[in-house]
Structures are given as structure tokens and as C-alpha cells.
C-alpha positions as CSV (number, residue, x, y, z in Angstrom):
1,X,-56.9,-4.5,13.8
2,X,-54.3,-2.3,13.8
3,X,-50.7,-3.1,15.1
4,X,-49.0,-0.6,17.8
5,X,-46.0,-0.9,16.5
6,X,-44.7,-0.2,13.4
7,X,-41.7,-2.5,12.1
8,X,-41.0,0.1,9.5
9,X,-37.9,1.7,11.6
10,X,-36.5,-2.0,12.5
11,X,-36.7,-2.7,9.2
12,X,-35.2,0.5,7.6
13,X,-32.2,0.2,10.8
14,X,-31.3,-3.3,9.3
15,X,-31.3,-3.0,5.9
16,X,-28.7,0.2,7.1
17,X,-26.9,-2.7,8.7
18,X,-26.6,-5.4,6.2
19,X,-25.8,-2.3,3.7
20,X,-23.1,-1.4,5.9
21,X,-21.9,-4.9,6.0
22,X,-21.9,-5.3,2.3
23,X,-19.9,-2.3,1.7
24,X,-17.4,-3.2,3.9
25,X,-17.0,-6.5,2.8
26,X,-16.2,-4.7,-1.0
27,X,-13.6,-2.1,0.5
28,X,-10.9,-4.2,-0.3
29,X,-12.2,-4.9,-4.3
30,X,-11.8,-1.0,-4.5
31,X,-8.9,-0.7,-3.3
32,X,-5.8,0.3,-5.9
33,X,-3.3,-2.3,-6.6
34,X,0.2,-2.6,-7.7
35,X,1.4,-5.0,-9.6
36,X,4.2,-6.3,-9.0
37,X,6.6,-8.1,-12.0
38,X,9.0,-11.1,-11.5
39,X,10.9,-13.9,-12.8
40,X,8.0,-16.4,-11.3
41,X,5.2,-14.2,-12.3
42,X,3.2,-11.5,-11.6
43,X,2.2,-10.3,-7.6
44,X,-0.4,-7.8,-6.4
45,X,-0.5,-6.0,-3.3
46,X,-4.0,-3.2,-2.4
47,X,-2.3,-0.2,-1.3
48,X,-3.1,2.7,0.4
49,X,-1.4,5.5,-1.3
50,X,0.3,8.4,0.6
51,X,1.0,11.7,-1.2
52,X,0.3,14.9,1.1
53,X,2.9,16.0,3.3
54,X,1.0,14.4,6.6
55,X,0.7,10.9,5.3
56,X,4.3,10.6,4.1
57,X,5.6,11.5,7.5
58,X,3.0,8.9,9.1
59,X,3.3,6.4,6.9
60,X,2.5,3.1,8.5
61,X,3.0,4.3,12.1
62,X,1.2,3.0,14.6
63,X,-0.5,0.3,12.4
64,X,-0.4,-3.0,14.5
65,X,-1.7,-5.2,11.4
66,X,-1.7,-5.1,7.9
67,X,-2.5,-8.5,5.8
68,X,-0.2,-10.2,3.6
69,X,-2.1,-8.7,0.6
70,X,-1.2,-5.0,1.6
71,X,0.9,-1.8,2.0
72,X,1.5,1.2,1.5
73,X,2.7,3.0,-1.5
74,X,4.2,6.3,-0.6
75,X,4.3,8.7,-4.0
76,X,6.7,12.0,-4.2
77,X,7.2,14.6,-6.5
78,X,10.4,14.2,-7.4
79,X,13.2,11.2,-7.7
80,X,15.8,11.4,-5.3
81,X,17.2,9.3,-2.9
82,X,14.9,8.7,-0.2
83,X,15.1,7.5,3.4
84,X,12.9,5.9,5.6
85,X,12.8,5.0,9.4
86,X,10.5,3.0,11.5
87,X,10.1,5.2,14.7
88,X,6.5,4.4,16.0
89,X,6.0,1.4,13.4
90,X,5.2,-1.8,15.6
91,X,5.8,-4.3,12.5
92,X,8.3,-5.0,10.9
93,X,8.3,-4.4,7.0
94,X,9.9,-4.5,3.7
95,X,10.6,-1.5,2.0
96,X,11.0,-1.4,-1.5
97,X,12.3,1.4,-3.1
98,X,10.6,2.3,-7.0
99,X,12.4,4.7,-9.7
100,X,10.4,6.8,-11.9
101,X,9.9,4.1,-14.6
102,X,9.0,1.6,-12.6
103,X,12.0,-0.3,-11.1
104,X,12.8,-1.8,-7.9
105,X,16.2,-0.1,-7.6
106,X,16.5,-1.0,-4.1
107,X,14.7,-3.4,-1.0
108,X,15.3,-3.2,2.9
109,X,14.4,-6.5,3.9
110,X,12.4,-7.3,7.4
111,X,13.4,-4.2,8.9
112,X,13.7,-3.6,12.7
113,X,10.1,-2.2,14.2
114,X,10.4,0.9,15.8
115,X,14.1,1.5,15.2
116,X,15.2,4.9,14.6
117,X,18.4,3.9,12.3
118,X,18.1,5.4,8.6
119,X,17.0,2.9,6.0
120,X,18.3,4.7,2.2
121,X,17.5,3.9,-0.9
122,X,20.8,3.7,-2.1
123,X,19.2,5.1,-5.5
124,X,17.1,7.6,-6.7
125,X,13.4,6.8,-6.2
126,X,10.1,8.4,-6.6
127,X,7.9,5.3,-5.0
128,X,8.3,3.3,-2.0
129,X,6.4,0.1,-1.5
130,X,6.0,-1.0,2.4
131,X,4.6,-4.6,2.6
132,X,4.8,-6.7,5.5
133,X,8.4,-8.4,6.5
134,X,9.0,-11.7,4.6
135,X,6.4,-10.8,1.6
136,X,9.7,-10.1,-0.9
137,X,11.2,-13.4,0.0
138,X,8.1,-15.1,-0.5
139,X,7.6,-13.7,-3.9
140,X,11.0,-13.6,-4.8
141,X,11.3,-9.8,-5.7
142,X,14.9,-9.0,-6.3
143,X,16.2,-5.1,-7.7
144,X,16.0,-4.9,-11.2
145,X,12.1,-6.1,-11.2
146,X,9.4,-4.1,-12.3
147,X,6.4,-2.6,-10.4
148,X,3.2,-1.3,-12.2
149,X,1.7,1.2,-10.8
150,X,-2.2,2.3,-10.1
151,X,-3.3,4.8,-12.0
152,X,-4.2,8.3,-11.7
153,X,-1.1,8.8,-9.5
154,X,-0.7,12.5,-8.9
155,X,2.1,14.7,-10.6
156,X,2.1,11.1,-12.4
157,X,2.0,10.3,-16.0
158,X,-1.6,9.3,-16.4
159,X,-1.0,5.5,-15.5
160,X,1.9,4.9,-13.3
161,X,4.9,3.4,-14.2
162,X,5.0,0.1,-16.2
163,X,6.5,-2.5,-17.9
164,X,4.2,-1.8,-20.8
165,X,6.0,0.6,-23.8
């Protein structure tokens, strides 16, 4: 007896599915981290990483959600003071500012979403971290900490800045 129709196609569509599924679920086990070093310990946050010229402009705009696990880690060329603003940026953030060897030289805490008003660095700074508002008071992160950096970074040394010698 021969069946009319084949399950072949239903089966390859789902296995596509569940595939899909699993991948997702592993995005965030991919991701790169930055490690994050204070006086109670050690904290990492998955980053997405913005270095061409269109992603530092749009930064976290327009993002209505991020988890308390993530930000974004903005990477320039060169040190120099730096400032940030959050036109178009529906939450509100903490922005920490990151020198070339890794120190927090500066943090704007829970910033005002969408404001236009200049946030500076008050320092030099090659990195900036954005996390959601609160996450530095929850960990504790004051300027003078230490950040560690993915790796890879480009115009980076290799690693990214560390605590390490």
C-alpha cells in the first residue's frame, strides 16, 4: 500500500523549526561579555559591541528593552573625552565611561530617556559601557573599578583591556 502523502517535507520543515529554536535559545551563550571588576566581586554583562561609524551614532536608540544582563559597549579609535546623549533612547541607562587600560574613569547614573542634554565623560575614554538604569548601584561599580574587555576588539590590543599584567 502506498501512502499519498509523503511526511518527508513536514518532517524536514520541523526539524528546521526546532533547529531554529535551538539556536536562538544559544544566542545569548555566544554573545561577548565584559567583565566587570569590584570591591564585592566580579560582574558580567553580554554586549553588543558598536564600532563603525553608523552604530556609534545609533547606539541604543530606539531599543524599548534590554535585560538586566546587557548593553552595549561602544569601542573608538582613540581616547578622548567623549559625550553621549539620549535623543530617541526610550530607557533610561547607565553610562559608564572606560579608559584605555581598562578603568571606569567616569558613570552617568539612570540617565533621563530621550533627553537631549550632553552627558561627558569628564575624562578621556576609549569605551563606553550602557547598561540598563540602576545596574551600577546594584553592583556597586564606583570610578576607579576595572572593566575587562572581550577580546578581539578592533584597533585593540589583542584582548581588551584588563586587570591582568
Amino acid at each position: 500500500m502506498q501512502l499519498k502523502y509523503s511526511f518527508k517535507p513536514a518532517f524536514c520543515a520541523m526539524t528546521l523549526i526546532l533547529a531554529s529554536f535551538a539556536l536562538a535559545g544559544c544566542s545569548h551563550d555566544s554573545s561577548p561579555v565584559v567583565v566587570l571588576h569590584t570591591a564585592s566581586g566580579d560582574i558580567s554583562i553580554r554586549v553588543e559591541i558598536a564600532t563603525t561609524p553608523g552604530q556609534l551614532r545609533r547606539g541604543l536608540m530606539w531599543r524599548s528593552e534590554m535585560a538586566d544582563d546587557e548593553g552595549m559597549l561602544f569601542v573608538f579609535a582613540e581616547e578622548k573625552p567623549r559625550r553621549f546623549w539620549m535623543k530617541n533612547t526610550p530607557l533610561s541607562l547607565d553610562i559608564m565611561f572606560i579608559d584605555s587600560s581598562g578603568k571606569l574613569v567616569s558613570i552617568a547614573r539612570d540617565t533621563r530617556a530621550y533627553s537631549e542634554h550632553s552627558i561627558a565623560s569628564g575624562a578621556p575614554a576609549r569605551y563606553v559601557l550602557e547598561a540598563v538604569a540602576g545596574f551600577c548601584s546594584r553592583h556597586g561599580l564606583r570610578v576607579g573599578d576595572r572593566a575587562t574587555l572581550p577580546p578581539g576588539l578592533p584597533g585593540g590590543p589583542g584582548r581588551g583591556p584588563s586587570t591582568q599584567p
